[in-house]
PDB file of N, CA, C and O in Angstrom:
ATOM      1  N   UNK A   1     -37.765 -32.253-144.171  1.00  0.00           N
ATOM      2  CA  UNK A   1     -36.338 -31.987-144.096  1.00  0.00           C
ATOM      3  C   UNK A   1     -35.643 -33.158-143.419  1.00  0.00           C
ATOM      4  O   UNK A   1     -36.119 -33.528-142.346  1.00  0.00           O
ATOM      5  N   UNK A   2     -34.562 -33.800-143.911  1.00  0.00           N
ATOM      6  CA  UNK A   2     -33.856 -34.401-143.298  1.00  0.00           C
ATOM      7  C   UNK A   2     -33.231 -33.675-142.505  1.00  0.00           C
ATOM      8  O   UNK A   2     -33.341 -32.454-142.399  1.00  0.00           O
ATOM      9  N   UNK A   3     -32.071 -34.867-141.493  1.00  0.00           N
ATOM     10  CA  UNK A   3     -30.815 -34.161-140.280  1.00  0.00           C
ATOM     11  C   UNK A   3     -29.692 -33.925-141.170  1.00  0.00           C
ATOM     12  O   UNK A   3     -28.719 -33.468-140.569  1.00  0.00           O
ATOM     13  N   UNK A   4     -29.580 -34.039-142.000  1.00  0.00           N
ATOM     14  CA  UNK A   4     -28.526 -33.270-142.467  1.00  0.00           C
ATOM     15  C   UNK A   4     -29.058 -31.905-143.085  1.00  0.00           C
ATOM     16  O   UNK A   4     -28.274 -30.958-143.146  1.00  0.00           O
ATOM     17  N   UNK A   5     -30.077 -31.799-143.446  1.00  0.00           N
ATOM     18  CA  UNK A   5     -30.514 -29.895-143.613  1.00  0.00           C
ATOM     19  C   UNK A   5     -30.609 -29.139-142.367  1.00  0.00           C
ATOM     20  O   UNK A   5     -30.353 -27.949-142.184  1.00  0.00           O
ATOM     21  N   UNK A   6     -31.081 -30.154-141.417  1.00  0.00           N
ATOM     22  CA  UNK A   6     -31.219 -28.932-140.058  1.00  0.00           C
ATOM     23  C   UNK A   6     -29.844 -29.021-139.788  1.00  0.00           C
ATOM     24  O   UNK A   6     -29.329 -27.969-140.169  1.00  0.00           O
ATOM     25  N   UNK A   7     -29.092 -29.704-139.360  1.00  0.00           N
ATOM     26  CA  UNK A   7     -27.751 -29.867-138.941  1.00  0.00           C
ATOM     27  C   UNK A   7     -26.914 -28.627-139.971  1.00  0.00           C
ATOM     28  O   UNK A   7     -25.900 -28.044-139.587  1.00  0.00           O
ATOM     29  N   UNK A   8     -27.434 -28.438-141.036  1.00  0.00           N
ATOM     30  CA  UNK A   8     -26.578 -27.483-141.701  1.00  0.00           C
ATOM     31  C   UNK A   8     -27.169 -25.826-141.623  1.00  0.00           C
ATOM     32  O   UNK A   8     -26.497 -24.873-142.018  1.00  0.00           O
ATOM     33  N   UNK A   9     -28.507 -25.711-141.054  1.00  0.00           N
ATOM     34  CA  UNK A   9     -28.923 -24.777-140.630  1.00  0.00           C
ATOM     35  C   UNK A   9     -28.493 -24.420-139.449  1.00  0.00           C
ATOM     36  O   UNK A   9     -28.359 -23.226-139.183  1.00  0.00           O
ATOM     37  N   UNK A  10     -28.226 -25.339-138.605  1.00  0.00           N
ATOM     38  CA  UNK A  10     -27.985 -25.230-136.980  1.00  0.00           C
ATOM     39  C   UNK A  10     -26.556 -24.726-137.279  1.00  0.00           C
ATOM     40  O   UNK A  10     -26.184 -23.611-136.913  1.00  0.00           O
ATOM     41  N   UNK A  11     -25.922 -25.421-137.827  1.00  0.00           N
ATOM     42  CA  UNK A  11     -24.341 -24.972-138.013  1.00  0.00           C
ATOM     43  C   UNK A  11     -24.130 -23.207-138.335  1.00  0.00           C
ATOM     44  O   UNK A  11     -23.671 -22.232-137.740  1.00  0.00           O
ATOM     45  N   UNK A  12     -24.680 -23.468-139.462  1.00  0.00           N
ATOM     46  CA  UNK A  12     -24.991 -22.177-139.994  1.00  0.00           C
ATOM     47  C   UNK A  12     -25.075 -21.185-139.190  1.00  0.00           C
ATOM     48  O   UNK A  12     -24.134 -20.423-138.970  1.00  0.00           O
ATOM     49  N   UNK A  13     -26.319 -21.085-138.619  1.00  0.00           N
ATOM     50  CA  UNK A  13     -26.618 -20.395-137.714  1.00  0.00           C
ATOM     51  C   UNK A  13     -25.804 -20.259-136.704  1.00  0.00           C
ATOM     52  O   UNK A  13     -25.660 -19.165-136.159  1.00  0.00           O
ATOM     53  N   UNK A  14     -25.257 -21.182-136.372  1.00  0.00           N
ATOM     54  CA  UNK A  14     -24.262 -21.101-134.941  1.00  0.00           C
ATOM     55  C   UNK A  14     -23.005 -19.807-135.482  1.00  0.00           C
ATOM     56  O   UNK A  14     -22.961 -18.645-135.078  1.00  0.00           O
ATOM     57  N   UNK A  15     -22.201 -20.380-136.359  1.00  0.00           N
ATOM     58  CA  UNK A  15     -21.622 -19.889-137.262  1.00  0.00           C
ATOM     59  C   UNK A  15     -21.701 -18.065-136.741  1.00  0.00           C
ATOM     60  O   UNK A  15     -20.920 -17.561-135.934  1.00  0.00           O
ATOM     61  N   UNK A  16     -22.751 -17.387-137.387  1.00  0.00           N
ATOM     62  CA  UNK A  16     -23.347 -16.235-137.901  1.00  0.00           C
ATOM     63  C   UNK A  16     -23.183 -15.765-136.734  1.00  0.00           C
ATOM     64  O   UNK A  16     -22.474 -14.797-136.457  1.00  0.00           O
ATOM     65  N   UNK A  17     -23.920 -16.511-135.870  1.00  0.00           N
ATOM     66  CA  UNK A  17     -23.855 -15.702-134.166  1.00  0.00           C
ATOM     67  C   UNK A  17     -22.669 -15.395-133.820  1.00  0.00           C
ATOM     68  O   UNK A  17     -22.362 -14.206-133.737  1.00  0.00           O
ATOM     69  N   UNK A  18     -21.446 -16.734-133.453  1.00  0.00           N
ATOM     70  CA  UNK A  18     -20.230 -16.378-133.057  1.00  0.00           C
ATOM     71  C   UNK A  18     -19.855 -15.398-134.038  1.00  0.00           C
ATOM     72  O   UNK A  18     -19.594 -14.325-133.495  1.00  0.00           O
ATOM     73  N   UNK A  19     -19.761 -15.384-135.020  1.00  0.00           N
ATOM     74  CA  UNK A  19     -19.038 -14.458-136.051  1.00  0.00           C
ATOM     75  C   UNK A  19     -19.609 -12.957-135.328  1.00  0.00           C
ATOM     76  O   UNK A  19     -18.856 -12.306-134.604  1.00  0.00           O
ATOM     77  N   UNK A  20     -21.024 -12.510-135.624  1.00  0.00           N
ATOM     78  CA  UNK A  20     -21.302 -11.876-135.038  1.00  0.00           C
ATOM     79  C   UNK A  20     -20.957 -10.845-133.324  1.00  0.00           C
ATOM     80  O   UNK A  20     -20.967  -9.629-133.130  1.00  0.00           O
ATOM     81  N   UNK A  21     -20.711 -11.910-132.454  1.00  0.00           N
ATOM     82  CA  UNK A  21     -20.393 -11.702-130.962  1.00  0.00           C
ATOM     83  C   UNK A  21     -18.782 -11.303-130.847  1.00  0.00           C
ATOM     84  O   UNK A  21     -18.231 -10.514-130.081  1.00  0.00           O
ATOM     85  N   UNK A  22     -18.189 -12.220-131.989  1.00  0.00           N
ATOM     86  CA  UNK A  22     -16.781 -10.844-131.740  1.00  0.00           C
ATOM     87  C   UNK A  22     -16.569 -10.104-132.781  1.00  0.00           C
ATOM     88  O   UNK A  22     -15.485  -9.521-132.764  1.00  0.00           O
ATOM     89  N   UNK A  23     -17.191  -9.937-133.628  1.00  0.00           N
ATOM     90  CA  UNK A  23     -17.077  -8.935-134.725  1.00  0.00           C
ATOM     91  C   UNK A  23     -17.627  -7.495-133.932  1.00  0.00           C
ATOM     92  O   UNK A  23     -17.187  -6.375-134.191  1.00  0.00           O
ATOM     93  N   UNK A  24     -18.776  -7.820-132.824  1.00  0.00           N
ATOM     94  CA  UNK A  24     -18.860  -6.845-132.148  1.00  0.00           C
ATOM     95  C   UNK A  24     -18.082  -6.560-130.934  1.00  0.00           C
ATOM     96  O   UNK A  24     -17.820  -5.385-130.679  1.00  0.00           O
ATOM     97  N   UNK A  25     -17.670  -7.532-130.132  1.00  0.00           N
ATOM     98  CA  UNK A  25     -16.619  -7.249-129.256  1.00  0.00           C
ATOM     99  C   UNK A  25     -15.473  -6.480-129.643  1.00  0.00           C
ATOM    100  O   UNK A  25     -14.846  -5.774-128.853  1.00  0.00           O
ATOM    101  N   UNK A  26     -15.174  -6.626-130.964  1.00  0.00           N
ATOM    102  CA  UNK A  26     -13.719  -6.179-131.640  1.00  0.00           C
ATOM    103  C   UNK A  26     -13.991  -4.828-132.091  1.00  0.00           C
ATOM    104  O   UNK A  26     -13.060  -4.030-131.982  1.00  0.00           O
ATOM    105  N   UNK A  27     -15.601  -4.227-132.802  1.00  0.00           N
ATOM    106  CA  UNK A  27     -15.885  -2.962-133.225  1.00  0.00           C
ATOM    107  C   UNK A  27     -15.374  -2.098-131.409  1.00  0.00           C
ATOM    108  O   UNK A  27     -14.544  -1.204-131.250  1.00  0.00           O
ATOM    109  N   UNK A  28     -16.165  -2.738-130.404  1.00  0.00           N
ATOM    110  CA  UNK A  28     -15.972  -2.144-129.124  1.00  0.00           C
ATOM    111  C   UNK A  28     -14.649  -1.846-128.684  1.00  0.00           C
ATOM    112  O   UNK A  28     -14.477  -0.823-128.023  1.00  0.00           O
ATOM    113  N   UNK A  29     -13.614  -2.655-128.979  1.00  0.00           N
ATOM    114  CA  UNK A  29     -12.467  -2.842-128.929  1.00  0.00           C
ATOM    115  C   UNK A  29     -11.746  -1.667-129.481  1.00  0.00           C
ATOM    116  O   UNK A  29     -10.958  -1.008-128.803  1.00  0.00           O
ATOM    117  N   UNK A  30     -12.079  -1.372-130.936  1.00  0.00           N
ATOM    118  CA  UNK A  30     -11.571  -0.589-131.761  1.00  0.00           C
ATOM    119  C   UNK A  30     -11.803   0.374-131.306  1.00  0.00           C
ATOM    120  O   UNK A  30     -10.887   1.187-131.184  1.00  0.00           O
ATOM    121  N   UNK A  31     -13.495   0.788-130.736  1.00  0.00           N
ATOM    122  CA  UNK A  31     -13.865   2.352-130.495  1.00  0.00           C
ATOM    123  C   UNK A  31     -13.040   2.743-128.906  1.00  0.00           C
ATOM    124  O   UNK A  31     -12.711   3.885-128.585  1.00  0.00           O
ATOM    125  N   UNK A  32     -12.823   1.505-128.063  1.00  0.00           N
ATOM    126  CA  UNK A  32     -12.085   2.154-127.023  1.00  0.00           C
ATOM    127  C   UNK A  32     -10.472   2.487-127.151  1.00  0.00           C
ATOM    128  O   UNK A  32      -9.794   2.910-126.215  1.00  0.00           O
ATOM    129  N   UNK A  33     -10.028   2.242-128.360  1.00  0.00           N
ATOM    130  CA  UNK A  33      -8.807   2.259-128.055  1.00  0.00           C
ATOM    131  C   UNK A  33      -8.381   4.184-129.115  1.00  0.00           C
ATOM    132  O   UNK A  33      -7.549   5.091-129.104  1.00  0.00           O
ATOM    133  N   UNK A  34      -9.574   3.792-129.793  1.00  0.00           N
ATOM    134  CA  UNK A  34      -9.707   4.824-130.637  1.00  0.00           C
ATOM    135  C   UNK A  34     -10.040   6.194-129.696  1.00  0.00           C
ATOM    136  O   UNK A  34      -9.589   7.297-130.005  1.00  0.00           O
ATOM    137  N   UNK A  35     -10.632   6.040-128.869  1.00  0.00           N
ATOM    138  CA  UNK A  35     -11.264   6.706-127.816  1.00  0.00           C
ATOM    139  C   UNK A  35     -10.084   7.368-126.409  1.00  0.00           C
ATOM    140  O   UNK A  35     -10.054   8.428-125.784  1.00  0.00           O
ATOM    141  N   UNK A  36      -9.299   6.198-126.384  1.00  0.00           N
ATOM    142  CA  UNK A  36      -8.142   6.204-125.904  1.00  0.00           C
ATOM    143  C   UNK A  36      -7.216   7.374-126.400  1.00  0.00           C
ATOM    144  O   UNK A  36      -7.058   8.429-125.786  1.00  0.00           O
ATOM    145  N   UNK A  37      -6.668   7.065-127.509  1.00  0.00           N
ATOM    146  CA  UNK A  37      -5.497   7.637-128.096  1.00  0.00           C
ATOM    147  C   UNK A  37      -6.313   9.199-128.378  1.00  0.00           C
ATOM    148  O   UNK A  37      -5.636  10.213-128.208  1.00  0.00           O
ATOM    149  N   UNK A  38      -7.721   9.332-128.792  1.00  0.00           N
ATOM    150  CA  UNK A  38      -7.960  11.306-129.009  1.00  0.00           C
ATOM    151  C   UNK A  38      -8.081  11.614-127.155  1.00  0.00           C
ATOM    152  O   UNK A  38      -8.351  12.781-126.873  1.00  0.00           O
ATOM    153  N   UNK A  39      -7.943  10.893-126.269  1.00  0.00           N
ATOM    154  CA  UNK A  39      -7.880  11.515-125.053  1.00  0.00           C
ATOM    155  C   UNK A  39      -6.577  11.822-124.512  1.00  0.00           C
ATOM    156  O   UNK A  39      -6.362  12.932-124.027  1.00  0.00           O
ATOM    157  N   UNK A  40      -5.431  10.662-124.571  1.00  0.00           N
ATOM    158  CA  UNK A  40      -4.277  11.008-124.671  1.00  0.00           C
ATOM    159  C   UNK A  40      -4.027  12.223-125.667  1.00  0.00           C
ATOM    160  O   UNK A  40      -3.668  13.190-124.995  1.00  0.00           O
ATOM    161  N   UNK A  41      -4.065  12.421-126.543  1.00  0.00           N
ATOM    162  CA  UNK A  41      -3.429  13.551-127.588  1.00  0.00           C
ATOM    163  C   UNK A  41      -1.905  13.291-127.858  1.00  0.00           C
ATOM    164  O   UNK A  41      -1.035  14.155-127.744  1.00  0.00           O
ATOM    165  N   UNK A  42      -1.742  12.287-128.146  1.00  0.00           N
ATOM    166  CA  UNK A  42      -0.047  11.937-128.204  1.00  0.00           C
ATOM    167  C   UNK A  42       0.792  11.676-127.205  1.00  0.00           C
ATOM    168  O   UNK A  42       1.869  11.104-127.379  1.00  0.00           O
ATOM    169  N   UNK A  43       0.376  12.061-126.119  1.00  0.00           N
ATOM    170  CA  UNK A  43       1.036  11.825-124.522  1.00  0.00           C
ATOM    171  C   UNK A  43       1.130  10.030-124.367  1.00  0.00           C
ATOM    172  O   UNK A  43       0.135   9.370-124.064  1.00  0.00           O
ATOM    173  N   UNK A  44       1.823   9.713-124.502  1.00  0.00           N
ATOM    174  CA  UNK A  44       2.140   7.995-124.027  1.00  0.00           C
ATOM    175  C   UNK A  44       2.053   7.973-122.343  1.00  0.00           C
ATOM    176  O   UNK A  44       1.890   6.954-121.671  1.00  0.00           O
ATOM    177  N   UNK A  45       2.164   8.993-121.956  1.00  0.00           N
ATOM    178  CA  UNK A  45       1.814   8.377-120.414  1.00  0.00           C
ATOM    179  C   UNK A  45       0.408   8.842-119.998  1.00  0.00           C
ATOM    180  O   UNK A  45       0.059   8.525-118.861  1.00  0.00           O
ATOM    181  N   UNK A  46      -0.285   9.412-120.611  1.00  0.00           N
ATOM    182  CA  UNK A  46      -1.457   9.815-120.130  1.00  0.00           C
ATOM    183  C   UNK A  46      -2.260   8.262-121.126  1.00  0.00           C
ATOM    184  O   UNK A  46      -3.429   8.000-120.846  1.00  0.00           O
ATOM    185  N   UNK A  47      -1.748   7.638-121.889  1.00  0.00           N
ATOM    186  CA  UNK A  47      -2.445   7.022-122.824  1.00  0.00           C
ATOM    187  C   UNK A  47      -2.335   5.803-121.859  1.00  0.00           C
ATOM    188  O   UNK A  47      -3.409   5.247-121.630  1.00  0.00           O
ATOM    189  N   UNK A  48      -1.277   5.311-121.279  1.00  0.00           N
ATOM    190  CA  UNK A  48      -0.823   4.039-120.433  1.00  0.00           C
ATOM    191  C   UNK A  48      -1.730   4.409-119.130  1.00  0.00           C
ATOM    192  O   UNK A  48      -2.322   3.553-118.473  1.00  0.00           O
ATOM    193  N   UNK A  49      -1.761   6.171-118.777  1.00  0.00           N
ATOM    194  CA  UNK A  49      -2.808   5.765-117.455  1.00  0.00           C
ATOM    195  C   UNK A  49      -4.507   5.607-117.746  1.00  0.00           C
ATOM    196  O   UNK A  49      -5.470   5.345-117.025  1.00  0.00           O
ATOM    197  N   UNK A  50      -4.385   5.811-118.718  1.00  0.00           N
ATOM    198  CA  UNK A  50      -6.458   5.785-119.422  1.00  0.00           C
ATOM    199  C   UNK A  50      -6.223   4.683-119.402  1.00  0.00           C
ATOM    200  O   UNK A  50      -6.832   4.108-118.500  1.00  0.00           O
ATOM    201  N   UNK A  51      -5.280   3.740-120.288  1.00  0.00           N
ATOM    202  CA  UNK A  51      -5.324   2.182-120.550  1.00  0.00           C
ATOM    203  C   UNK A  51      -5.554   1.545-119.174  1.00  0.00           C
ATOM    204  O   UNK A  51      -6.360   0.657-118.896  1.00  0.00           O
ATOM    205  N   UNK A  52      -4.945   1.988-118.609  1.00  0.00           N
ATOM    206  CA  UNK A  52      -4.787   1.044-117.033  1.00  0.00           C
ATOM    207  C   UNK A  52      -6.089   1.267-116.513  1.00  0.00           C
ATOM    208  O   UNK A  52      -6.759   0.287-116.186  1.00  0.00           O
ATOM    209  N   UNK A  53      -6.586   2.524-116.379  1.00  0.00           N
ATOM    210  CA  UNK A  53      -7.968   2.319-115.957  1.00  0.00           C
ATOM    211  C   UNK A  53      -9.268   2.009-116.583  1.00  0.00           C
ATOM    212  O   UNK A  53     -10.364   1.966-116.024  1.00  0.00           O
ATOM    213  N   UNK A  54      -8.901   1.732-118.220  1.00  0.00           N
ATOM    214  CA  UNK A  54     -10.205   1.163-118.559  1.00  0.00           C
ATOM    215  C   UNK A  54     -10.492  -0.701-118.320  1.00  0.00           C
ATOM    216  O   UNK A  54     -11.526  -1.364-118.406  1.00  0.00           O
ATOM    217  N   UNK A  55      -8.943  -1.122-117.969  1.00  0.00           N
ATOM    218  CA  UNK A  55      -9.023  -2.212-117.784  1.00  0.00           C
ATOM    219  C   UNK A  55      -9.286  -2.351-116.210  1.00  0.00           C
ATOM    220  O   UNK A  55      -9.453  -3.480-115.748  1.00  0.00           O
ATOM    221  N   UNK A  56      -9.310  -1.663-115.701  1.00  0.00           N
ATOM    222  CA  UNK A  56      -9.692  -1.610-114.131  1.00  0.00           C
ATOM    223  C   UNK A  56     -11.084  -1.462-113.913  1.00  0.00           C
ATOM    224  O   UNK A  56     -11.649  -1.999-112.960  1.00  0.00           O
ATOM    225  N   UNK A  57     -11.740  -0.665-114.863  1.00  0.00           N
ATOM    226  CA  UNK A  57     -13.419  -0.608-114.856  1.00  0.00           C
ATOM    227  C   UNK A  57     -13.884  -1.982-115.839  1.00  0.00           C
ATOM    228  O   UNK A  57     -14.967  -2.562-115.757  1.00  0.00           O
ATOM    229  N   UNK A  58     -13.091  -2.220-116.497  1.00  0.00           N
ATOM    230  CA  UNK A  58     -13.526  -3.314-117.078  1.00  0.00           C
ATOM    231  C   UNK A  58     -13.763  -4.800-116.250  1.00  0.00           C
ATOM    232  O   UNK A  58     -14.495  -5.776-116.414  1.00  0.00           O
ATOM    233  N   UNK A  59     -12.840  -4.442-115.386  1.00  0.00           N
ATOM    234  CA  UNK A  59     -12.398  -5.746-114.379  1.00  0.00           C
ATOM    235  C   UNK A  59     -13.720  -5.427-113.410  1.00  0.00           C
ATOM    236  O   UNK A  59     -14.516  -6.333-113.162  1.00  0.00           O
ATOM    237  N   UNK A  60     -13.859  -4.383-112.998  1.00  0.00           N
ATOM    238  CA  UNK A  60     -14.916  -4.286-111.737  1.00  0.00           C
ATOM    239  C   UNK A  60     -16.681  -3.769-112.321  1.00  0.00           C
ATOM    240  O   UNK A  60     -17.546  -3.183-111.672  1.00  0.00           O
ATOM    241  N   UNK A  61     -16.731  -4.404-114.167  1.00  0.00           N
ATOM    242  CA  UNK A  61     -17.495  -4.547-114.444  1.00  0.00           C
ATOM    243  C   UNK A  61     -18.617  -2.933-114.781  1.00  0.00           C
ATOM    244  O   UNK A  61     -19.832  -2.770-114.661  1.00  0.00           O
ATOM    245  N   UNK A  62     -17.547  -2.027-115.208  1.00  0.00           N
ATOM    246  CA  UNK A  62     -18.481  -0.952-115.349  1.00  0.00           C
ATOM    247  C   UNK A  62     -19.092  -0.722-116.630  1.00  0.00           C
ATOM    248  O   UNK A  62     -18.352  -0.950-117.587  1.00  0.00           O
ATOM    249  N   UNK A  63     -20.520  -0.238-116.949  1.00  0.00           N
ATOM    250  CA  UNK A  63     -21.106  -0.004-117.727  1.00  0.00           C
ATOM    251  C   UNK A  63     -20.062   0.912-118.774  1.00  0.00           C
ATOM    252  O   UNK A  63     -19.131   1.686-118.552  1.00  0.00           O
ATOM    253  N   UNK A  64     -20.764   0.370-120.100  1.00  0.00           N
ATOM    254  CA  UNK A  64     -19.737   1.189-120.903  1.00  0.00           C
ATOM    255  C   UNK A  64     -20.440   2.807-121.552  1.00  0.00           C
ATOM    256  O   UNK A  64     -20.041   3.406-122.550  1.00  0.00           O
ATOM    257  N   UNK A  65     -21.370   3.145-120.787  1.00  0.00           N
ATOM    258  CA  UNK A  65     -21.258   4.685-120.787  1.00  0.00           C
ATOM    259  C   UNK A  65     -20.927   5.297-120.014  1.00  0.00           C
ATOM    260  O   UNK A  65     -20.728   6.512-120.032  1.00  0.00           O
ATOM    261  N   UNK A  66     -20.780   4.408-119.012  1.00  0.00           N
ATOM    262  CA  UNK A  66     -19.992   5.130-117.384  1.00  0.00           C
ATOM    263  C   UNK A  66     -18.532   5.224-118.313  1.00  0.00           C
ATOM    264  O   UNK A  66     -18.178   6.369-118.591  1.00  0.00           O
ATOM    265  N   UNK A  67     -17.859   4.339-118.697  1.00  0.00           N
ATOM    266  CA  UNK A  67     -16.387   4.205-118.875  1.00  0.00           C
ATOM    267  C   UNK A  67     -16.180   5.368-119.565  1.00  0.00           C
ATOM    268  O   UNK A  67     -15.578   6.215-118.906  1.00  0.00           O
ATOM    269  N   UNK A  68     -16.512   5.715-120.782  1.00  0.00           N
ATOM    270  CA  UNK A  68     -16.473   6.805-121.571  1.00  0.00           C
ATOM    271  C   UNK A  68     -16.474   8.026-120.881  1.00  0.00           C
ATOM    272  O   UNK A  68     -15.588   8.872-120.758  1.00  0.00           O
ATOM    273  N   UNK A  69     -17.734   7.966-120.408  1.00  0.00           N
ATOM    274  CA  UNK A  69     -17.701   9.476-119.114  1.00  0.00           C
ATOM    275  C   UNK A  69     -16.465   9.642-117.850  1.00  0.00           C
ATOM    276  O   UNK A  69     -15.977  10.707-117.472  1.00  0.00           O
ATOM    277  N   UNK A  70     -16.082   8.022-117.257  1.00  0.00           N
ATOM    278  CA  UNK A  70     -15.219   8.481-116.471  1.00  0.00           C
ATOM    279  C   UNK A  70     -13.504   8.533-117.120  1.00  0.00           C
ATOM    280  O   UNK A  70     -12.460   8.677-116.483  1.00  0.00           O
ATOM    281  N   UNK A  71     -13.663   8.394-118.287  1.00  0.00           N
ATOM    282  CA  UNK A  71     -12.167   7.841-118.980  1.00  0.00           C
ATOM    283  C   UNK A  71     -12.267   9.953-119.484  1.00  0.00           C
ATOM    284  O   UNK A  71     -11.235  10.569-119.750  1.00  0.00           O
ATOM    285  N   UNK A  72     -13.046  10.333-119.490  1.00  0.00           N
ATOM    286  CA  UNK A  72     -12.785  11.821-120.031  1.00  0.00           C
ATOM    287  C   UNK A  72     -12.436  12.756-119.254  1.00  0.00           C
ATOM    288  O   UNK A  72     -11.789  13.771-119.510  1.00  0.00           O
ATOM    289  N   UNK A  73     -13.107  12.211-117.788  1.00  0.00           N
ATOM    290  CA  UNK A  73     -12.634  12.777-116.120  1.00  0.00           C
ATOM    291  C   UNK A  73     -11.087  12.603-115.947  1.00  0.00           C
ATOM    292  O   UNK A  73     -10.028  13.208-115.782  1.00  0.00           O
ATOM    293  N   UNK A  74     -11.569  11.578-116.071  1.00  0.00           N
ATOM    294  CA  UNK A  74      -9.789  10.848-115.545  1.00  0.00           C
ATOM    295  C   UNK A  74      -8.985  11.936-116.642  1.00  0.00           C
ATOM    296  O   UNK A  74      -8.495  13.014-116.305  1.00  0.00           O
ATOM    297  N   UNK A  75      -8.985  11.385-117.971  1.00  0.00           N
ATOM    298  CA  UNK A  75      -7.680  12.195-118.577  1.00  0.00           C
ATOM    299  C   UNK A  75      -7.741  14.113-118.256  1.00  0.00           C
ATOM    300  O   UNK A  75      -6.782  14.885-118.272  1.00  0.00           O
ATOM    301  N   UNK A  76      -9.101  14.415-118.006  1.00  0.00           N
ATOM    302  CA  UNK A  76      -9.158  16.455-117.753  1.00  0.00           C
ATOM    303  C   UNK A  76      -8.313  16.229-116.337  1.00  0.00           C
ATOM    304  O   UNK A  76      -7.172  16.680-116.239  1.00  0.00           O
ATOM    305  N   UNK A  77      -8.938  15.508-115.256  1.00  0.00           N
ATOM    306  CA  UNK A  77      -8.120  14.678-113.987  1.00  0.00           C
ATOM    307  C   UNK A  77      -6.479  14.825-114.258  1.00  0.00           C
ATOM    308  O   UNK A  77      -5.908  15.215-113.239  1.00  0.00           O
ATOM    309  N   UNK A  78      -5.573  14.600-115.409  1.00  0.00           N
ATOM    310  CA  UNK A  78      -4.386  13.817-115.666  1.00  0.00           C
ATOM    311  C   UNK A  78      -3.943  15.268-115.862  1.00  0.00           C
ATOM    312  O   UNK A  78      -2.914  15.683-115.328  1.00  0.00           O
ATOM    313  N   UNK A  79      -4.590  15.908-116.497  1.00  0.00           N
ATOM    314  CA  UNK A  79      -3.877  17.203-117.627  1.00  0.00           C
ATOM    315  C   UNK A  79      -3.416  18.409-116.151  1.00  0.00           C
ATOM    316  O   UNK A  79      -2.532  19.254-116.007  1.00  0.00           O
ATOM    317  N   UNK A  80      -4.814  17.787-115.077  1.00  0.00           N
ATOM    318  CA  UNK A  80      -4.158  19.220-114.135  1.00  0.00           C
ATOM    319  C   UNK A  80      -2.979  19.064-112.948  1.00  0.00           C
ATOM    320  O   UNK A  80      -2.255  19.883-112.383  1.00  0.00           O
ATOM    321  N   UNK A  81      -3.170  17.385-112.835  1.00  0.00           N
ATOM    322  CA  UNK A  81      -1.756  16.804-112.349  1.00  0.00           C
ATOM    323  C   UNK A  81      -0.447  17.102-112.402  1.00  0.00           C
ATOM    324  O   UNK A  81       0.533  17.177-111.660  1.00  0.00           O
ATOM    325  N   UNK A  82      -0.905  17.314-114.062  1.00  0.00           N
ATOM    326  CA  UNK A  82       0.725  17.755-114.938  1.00  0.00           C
ATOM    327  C   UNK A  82       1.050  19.119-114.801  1.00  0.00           C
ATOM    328  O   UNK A  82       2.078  19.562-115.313  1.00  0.00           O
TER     329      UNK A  82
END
């Protein structure tokens, strides 16, 4: 093989990965926001306080089955507030 076949494998490959790494960041993306809005139930302020705190566990690095579990607390948490 010449450097221009590996060079086009390497590319390639590079390619596939990044494509890969936010194609999955963005599926994650989708399922939290998706995840978001059936916990709100149409409430825009219960939806702005889930938002605020998933970016707050996000910031202080929490596992994302913790988030799910505590984002369902928080909003049962929100409903008896009200």
């Amino acid at each position: 093989m010449d450097a221009l076949s590996i060079g086009i494998i390497l590319f390639a490959t590079a390619t596939a990965l990044l494509f890969k790494i936010v194609l999955y960041r963005k599926i994650c993306n989708w399922m939290d926001q998706d995840l978001l809005k059936g916990l709100a139930q149409g409430n825009p302020d219960k939806h702005k306080f889930l938002c605020q705190q998933l970016e707050e566990m996000k910031a202080e690095k929490v596992k994302r089955k913790q988030q799910h579990a505590l984002l369902t607390d928080l909003a049962q948490q929100f409903e008896q507030m009200r």
